[in-house]
mmCIF file as gemmi writes it, N, C-alpha and C atoms, coordinates in Angstrom:
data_model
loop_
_atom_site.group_PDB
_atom_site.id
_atom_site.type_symbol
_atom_site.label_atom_id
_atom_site.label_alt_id
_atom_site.label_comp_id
_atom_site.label_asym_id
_atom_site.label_entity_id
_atom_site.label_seq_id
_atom_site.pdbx_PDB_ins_code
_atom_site.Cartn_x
_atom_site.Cartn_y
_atom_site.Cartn_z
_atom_site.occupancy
_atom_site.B_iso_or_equiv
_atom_site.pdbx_formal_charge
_atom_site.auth_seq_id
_atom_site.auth_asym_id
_atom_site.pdbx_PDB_model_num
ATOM 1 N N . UNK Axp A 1 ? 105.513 84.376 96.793 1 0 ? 1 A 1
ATOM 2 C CA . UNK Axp A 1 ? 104.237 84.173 96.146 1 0 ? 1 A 1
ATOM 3 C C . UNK Axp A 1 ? 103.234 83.704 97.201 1 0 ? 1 A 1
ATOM 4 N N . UNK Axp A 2 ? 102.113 84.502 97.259 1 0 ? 2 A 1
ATOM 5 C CA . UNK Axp A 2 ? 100.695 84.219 98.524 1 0 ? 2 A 1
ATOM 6 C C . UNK Axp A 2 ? 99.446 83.874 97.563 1 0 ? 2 A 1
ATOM 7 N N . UNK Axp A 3 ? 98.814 82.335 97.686 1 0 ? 3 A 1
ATOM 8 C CA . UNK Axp A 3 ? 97.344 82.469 97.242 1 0 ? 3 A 1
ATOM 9 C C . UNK Axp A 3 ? 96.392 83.043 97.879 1 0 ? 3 A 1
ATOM 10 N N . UNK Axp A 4 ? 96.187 84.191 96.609 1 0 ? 4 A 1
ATOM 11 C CA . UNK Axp A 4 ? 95.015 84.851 97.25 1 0 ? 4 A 1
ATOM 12 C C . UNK Axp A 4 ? 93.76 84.437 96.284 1 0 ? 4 A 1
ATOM 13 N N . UNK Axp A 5 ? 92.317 84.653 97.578 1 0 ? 5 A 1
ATOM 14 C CA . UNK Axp A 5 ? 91.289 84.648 96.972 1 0 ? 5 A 1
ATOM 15 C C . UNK Axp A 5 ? 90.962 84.945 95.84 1 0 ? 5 A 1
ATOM 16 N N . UNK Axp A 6 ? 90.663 84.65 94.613 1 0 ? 6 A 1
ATOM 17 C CA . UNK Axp A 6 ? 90.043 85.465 93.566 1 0 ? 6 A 1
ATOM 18 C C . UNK Axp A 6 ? 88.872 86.274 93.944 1 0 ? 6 A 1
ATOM 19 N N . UNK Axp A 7 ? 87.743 85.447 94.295 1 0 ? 7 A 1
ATOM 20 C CA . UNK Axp A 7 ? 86.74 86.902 94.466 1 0 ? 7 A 1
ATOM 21 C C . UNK Axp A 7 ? 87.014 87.628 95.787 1 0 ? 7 A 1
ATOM 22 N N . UNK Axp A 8 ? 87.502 87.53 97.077 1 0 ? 8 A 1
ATOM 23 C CA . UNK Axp A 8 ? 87.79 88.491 97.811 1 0 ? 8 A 1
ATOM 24 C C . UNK Axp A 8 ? 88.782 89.874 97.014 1 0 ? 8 A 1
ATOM 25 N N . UNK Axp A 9 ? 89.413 89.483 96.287 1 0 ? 9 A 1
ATOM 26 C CA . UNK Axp A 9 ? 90.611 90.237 95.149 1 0 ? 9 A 1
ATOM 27 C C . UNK Axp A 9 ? 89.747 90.724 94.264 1 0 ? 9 A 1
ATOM 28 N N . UNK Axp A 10 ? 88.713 90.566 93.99 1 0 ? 10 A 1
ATOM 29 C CA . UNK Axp A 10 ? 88.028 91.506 92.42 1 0 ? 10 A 1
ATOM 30 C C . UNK Axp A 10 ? 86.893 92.308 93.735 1 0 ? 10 A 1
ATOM 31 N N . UNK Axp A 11 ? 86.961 92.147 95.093 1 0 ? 11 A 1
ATOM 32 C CA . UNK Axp A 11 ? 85.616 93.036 95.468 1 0 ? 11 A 1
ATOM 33 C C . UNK Axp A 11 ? 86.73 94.004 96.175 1 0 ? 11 A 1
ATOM 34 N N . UNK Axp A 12 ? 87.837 93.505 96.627 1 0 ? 12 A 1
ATOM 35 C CA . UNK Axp A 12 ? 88.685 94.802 96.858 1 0 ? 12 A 1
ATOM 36 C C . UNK Axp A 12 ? 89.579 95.493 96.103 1 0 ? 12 A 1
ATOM 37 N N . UNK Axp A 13 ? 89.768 94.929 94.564 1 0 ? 13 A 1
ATOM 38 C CA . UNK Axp A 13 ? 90.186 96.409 93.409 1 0 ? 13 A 1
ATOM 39 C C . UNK Axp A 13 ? 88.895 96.896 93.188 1 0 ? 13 A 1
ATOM 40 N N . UNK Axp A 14 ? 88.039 96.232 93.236 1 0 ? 14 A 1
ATOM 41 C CA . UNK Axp A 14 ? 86.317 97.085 93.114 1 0 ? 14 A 1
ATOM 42 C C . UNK Axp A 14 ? 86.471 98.544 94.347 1 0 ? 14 A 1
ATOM 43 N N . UNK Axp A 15 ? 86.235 98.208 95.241 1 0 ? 15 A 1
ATOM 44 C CA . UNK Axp A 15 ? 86.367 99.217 96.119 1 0 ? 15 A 1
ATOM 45 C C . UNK Axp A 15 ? 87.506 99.852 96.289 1 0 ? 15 A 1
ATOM 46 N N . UNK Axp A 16 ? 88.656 99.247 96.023 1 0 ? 16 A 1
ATOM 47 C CA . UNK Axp A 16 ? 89.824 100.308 96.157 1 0 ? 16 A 1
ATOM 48 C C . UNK Axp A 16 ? 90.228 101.119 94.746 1 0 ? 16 A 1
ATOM 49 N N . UNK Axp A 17 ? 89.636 100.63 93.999 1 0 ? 17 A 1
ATOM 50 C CA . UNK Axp A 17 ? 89.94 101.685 92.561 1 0 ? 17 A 1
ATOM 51 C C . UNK Axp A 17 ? 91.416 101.175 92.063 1 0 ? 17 A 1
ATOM 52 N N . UNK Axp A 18 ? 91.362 99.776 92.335 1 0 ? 18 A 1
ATOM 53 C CA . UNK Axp A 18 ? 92.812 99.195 91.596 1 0 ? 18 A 1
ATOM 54 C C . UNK Axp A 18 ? 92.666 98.256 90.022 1 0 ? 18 A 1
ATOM 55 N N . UNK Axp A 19 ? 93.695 98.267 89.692 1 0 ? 19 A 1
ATOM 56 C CA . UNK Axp A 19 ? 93.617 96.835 88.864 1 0 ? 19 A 1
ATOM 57 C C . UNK Axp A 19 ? 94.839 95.563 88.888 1 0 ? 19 A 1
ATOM 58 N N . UNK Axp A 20 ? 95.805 95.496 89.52 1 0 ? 20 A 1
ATOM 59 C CA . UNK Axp A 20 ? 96.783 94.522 89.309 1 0 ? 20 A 1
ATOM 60 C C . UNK Axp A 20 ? 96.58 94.412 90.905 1 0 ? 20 A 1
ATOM 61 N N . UNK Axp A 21 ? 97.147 93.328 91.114 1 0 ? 21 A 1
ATOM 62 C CA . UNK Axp A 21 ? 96.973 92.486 92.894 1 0 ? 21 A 1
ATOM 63 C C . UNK Axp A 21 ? 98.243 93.115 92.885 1 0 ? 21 A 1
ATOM 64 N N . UNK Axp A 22 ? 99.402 93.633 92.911 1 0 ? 22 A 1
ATOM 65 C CA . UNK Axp A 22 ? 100.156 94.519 93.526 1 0 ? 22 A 1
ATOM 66 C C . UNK Axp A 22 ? 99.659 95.696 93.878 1 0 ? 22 A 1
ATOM 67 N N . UNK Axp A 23 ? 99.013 96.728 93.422 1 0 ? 23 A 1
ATOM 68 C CA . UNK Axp A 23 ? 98.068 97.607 93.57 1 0 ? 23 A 1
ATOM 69 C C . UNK Axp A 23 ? 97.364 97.801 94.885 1 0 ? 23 A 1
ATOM 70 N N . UNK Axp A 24 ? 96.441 96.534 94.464 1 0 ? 24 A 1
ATOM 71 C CA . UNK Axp A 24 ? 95.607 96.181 95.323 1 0 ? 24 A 1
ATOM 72 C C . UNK Axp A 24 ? 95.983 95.628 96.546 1 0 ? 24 A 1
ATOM 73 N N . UNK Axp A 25 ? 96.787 94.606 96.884 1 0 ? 25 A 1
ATOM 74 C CA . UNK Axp A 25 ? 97 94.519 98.485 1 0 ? 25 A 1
ATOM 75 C C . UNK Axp A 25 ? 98.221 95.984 99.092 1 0 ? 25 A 1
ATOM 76 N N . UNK Axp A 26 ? 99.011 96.696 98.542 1 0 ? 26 A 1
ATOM 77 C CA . UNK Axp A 26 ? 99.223 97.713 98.838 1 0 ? 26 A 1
ATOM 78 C C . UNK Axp A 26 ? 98.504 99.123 99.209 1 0 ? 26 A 1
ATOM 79 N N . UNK Axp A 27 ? 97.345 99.015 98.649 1 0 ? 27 A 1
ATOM 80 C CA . UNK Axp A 27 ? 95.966 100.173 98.877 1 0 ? 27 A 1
ATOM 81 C C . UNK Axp A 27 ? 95.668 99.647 100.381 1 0 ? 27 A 1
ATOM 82 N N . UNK Axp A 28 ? 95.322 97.818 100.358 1 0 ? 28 A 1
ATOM 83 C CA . UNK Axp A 28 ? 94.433 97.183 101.279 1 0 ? 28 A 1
ATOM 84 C C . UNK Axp A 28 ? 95.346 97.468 102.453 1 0 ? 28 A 1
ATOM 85 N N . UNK Axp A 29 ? 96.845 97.5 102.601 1 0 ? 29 A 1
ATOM 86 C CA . UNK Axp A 29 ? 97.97 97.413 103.922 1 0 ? 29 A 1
ATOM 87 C C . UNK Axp A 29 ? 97.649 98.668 104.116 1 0 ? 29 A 1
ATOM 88 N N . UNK Axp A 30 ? 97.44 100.011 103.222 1 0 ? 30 A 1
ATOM 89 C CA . UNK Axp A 30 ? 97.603 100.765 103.446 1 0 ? 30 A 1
ATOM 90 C C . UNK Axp A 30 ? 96.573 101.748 104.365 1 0 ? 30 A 1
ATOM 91 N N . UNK Axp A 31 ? 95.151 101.143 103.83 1 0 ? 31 A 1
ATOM 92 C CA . UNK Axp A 31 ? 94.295 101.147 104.598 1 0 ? 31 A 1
ATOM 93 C C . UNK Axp A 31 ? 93.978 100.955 105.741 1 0 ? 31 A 1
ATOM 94 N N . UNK Axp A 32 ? 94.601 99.056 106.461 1 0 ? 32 A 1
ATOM 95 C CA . UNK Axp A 32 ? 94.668 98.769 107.892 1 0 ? 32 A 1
ATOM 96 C C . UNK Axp A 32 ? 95.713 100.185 108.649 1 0 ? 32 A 1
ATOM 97 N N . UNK Axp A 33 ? 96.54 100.142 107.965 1 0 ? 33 A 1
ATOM 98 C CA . UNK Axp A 33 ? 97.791 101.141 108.524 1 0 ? 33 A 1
ATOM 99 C C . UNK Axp A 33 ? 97.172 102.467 108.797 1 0 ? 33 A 1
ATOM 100 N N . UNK Axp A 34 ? 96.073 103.082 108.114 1 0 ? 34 A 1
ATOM 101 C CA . UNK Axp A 34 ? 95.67 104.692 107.994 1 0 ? 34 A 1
ATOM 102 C C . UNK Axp A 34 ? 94.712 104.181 109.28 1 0 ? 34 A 1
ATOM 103 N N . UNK Axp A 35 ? 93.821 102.797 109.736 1 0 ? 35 A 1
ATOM 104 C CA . UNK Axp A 35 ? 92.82 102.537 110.62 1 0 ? 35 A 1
ATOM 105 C C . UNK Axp A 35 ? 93.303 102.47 111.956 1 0 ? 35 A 1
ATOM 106 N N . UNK Axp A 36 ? 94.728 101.881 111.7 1 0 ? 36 A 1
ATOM 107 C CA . UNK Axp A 36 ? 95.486 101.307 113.015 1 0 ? 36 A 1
ATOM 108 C C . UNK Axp A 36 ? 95.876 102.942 113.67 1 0 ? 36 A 1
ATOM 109 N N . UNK Axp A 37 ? 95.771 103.961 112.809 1 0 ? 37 A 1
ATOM 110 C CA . UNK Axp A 37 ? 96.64 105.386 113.407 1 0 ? 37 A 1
ATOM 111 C C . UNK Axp A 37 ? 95.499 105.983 113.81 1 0 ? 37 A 1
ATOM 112 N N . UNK Axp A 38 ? 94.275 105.619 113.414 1 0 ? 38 A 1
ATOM 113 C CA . UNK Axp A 38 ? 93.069 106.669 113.464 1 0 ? 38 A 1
ATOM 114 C C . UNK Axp A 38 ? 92.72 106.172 114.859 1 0 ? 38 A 1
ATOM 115 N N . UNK Axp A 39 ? 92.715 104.54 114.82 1 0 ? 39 A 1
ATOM 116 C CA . UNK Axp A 39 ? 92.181 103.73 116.098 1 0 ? 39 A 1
ATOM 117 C C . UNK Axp A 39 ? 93.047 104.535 117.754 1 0 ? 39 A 1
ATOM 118 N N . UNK Axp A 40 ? 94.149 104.557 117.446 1 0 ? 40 A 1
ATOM 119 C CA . UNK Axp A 40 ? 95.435 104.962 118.026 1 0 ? 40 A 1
ATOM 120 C C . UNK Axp A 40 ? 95.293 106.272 118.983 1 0 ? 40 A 1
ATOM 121 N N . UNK Axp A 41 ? 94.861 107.355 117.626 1 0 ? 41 A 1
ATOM 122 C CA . UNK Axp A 41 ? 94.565 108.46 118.114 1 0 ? 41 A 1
ATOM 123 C C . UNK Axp A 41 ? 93.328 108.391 119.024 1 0 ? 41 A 1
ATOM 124 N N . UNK Axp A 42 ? 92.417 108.4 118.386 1 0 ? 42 A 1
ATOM 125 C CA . UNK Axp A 42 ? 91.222 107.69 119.343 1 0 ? 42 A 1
ATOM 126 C C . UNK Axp A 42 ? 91.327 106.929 120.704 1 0 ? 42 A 1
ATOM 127 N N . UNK Axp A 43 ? 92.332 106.015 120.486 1 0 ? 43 A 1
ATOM 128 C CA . UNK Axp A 43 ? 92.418 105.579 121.899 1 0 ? 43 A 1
ATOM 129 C C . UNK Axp A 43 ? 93.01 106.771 122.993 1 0 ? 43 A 1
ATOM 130 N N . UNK Axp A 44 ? 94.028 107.412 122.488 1 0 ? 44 A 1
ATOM 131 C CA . UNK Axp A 44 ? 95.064 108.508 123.067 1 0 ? 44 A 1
ATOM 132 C C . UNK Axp A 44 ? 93.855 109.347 123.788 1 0 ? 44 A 1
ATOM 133 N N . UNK Axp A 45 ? 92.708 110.219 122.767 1 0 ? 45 A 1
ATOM 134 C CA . UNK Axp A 45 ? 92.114 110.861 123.305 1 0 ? 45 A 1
ATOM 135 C C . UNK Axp A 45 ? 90.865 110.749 124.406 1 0 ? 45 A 1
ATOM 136 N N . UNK Axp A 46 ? 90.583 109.168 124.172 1 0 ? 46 A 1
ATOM 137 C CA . UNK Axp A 46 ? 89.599 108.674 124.85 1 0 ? 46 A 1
ATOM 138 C C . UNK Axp A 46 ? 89.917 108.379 126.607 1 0 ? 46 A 1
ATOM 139 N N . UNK Axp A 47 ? 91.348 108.185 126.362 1 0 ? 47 A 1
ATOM 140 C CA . UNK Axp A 47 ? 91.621 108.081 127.623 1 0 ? 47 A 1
ATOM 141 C C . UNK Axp A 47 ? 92.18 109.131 128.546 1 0 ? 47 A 1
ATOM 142 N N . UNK Axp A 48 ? 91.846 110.113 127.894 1 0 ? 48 A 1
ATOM 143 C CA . UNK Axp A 48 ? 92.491 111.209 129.143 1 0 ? 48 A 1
ATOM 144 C C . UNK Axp A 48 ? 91.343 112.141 129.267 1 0 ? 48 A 1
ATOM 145 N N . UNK Axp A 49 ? 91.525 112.999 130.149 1 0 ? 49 A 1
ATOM 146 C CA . UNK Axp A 49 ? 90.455 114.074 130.41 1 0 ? 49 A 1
ATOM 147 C C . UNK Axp A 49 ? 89.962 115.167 129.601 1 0 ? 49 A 1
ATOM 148 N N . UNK Axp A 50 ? 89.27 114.489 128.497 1 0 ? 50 A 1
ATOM 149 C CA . UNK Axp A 50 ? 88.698 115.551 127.646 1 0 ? 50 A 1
ATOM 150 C C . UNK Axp A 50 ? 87.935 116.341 127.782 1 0 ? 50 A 1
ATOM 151 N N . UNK Axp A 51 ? 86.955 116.462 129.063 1 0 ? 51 A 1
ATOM 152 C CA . UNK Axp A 51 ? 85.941 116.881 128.805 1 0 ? 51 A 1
ATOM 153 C C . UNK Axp A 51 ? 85.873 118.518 128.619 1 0 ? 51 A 1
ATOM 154 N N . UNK Axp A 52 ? 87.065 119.079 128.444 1 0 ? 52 A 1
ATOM 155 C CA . UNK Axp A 52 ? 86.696 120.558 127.619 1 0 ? 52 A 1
ATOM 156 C C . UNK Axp A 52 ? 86.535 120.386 125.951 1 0 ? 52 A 1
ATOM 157 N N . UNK Axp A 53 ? 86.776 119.226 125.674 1 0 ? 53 A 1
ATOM 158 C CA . UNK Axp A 53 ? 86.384 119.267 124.106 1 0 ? 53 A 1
ATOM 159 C C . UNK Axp A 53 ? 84.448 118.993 124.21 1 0 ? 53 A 1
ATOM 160 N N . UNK Axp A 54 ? 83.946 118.7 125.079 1 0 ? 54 A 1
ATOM 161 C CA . UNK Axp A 54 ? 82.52 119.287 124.618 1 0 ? 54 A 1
ATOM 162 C C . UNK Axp A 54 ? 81.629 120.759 124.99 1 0 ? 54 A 1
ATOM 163 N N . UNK Axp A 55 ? 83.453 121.737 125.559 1 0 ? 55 A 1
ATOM 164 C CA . UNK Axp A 55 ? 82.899 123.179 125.451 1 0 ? 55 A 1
ATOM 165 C C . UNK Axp A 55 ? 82.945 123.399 124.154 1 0 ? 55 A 1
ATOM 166 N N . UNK Axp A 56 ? 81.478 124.264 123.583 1 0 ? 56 A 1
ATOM 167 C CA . UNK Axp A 56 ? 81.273 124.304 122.088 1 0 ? 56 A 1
ATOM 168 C C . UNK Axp A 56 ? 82.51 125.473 121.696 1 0 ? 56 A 1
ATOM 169 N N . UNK Axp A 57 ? 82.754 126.493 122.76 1 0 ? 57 A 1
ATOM 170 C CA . UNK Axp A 57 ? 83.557 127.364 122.546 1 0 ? 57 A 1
ATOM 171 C C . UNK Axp A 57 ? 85.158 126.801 122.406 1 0 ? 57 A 1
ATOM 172 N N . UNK Axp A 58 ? 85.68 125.81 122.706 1 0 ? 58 A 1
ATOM 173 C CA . UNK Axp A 58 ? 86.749 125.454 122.557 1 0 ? 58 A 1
ATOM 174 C C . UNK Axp A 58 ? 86.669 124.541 121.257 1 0 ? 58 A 1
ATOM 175 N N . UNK Axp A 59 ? 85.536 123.662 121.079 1 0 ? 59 A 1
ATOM 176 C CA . UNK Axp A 59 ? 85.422 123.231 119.902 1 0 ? 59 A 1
ATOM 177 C C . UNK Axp A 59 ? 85.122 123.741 118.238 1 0 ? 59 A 1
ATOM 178 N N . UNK Axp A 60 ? 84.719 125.104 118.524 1 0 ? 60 A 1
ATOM 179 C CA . UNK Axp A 60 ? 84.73 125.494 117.091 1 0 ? 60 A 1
ATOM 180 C C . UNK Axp A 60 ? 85.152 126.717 117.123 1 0 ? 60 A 1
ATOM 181 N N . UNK Axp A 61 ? 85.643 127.1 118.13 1 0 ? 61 A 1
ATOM 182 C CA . UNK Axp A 61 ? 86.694 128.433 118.475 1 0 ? 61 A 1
ATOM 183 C C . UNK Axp A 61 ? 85.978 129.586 118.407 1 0 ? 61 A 1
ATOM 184 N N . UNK Axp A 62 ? 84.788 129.526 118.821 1 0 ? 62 A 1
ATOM 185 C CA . UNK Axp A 62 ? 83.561 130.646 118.683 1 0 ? 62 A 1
ATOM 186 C C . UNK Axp A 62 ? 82.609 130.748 120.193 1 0 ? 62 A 1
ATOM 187 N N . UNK Axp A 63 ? 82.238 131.783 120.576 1 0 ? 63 A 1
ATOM 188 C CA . UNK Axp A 63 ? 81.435 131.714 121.529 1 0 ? 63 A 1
ATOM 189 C C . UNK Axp A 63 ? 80.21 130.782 121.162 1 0 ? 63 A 1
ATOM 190 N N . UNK Axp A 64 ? 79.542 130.125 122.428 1 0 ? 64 A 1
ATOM 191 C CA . UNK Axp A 64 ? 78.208 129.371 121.358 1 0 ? 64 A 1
ATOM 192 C C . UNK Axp A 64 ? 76.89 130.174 121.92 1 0 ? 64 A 1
């Protein structure tokens, strides 16, 4: 058993489209978890030599 906030808990089933605090901090983990992979990737690509991803032709697979 964790005390949680009441109003931090009614503004995030508000935004997460929940209603029971099981729900809801499972949406909320699930969220950091989908940010932590996006952050991740992002880092992966930021650090290596991208710069053919701002040929428009490699980026939308079309001559530009």
């Amino acid at each position: 058993m964790i005390d949680i906030d009441k109003e931090l808990l009614e503004v995030a089933q508000h935004e997460l489209g929940t209603s029971t605090v099981k729900e809801t901090v499972h949406a909320a983990l699930e969220k950091i978890a989908e940010q932590a992979k996006r952050r991740g990737a992002f880092e992966y690509w930021r650090t290596r030599d991208n710069t053919n991803l701002l040929d428009p032709e490699i980026v939308t697979g079309s001559p530009a």
